[in-house]
C-alpha positions as CSV (number, residue, x, y, z in Angstrom):
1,X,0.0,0.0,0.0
2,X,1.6,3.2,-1.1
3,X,-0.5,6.2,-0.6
4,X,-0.7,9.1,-4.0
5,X,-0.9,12.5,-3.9
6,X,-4.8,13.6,-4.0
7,X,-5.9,16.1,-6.7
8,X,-9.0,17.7,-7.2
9,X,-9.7,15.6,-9.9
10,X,-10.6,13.1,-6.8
11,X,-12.8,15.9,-4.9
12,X,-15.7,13.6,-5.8
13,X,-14.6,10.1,-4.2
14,X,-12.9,12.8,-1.5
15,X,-16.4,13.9,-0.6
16,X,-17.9,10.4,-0.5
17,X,-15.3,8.9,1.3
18,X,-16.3,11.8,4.0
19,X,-19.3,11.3,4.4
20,X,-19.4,7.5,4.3
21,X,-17.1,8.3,7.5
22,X,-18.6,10.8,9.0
23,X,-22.2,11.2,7.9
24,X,-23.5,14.6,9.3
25,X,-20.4,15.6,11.0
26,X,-18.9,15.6,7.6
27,X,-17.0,18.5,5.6
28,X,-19.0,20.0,2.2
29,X,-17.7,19.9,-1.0
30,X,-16.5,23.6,-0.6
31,X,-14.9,22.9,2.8
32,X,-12.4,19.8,1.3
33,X,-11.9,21.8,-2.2
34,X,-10.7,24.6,-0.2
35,X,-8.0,21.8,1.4
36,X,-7.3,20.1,-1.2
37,X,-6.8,23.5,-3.0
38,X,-4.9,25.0,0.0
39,X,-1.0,25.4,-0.4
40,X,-0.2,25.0,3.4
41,X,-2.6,21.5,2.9
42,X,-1.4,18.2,1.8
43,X,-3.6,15.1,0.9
44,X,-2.9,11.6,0.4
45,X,-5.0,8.9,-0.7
46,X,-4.7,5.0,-0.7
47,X,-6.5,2.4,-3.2
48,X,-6.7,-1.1,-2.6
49,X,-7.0,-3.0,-6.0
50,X,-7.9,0.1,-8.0
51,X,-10.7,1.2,-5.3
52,X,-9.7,4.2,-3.7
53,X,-10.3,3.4,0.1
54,X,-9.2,6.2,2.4
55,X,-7.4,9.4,2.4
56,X,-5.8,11.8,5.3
57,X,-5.3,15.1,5.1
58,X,-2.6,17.1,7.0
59,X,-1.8,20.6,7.6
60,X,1.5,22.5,7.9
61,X,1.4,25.4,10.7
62,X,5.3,26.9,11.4
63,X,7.2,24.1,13.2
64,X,3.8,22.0,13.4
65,X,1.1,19.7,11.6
66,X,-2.2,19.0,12.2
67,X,-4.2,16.1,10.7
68,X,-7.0,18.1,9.4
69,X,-9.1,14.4,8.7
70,X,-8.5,11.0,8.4
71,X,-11.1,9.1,6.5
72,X,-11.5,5.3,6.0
73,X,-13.8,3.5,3.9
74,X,-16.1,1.9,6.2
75,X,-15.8,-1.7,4.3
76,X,-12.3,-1.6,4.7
77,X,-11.2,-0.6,8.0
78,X,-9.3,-2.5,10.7
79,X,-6.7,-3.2,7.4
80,X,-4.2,-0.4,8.8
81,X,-5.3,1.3,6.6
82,X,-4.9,4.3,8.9
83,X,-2.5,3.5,10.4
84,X,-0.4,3.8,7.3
85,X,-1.9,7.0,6.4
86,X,-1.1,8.3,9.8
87,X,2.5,6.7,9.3
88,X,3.3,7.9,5.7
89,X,2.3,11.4,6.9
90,X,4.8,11.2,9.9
91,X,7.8,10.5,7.3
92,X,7.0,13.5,5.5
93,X,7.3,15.6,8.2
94,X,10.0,13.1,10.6
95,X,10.6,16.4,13.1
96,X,6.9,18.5,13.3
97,X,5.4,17.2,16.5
98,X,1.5,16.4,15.3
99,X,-1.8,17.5,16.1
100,X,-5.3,16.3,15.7
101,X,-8.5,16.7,17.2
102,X,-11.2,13.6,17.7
103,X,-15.0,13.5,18.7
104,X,-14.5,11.4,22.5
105,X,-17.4,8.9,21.3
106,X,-14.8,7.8,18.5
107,X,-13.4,5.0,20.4
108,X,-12.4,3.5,17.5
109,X,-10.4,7.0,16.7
110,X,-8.7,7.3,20.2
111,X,-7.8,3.7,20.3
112,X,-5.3,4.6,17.1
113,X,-3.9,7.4,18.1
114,X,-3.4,6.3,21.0
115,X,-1.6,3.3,19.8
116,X,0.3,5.5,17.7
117,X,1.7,7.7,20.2
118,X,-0.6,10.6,20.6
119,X,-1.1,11.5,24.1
120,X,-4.3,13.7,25.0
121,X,-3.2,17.2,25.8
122,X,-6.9,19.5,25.9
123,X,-10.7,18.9,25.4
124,X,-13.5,21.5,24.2
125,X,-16.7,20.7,26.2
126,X,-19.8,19.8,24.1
127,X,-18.2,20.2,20.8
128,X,-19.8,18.0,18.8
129,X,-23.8,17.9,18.4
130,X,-25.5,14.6,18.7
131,X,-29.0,13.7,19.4
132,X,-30.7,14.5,22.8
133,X,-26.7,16.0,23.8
134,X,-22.9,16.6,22.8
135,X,-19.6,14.8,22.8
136,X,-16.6,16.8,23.8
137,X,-13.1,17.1,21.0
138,X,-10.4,15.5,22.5
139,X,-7.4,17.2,21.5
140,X,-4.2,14.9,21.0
141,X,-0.6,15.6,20.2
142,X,2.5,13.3,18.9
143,X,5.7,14.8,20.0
144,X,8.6,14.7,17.4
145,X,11.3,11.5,17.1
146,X,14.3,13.8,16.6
């Protein structure tokens, strides 16, 4: 599995991807062509026999990067997938310590990063609307290698 460089000709399987993933939580069509678009913004996608089956999206602040989103194909998760996406973008940037944020009913989510190394660091109360309440964002850091 080697991941390619997204491109906007891909904003279509981007989009569904997104909101196979993340349903009403997930970004419009404006929101990921403005990332995908965005010169401080790299994408990465990853097909599996031809089928384009996940993507991550990461962001270059100064000294640090966030992952903006991380987006599996339903059908094909628990393949590391992910993980690899999450890997690949730490090679590109071997020295940034990372950044992401994650809803805390993800368990499937914090159970990654977490076994990748990110260690929780903040939380915003009620961020995230669900029915009949809220889930809080659970802010998570990597810390450089080097």
């Amino acid at each position: 599995m080697v991941p390619y460089r997204l491109s906007m000709d891909e904003l279509d399987k981007v989009c569904g991807l997104h909101r196979a993933c993340f349903r009403t939580e997930s970004w419009s069509r404006a929101q990921l062509a403005a990332s995908l678009e965005s010169s401080s913004v790299e994408g990465w996608g990853l097909r599996l026999e031809k089928e384009s089956v996940g993507f991550i999206l990461v962001q270059q602040a100064g000294d640090d990067v966030e992952v903006l989103t991380l987006a599996v194909d339903p059908a094909h998760r628990r393949k590391g997938i992910a993980r690899g996406l999450l890997s690949f973008a730490r090679n590109r940037y071997p020295k940034a310590p990372f950044f992401l944020e994650v809803a805390e009913d993800n368990m499937g989510a914090r159970a990654l990063y977490e076994s990748c190394g990110y260690h929780l660091i903040g939380r915003r109360k009620g961020y995230y609307r669900r029915v009949g309440g809220s889930a809080d964002a659970l802010n998570y850091r990597l810390d450089t290698n080097g």
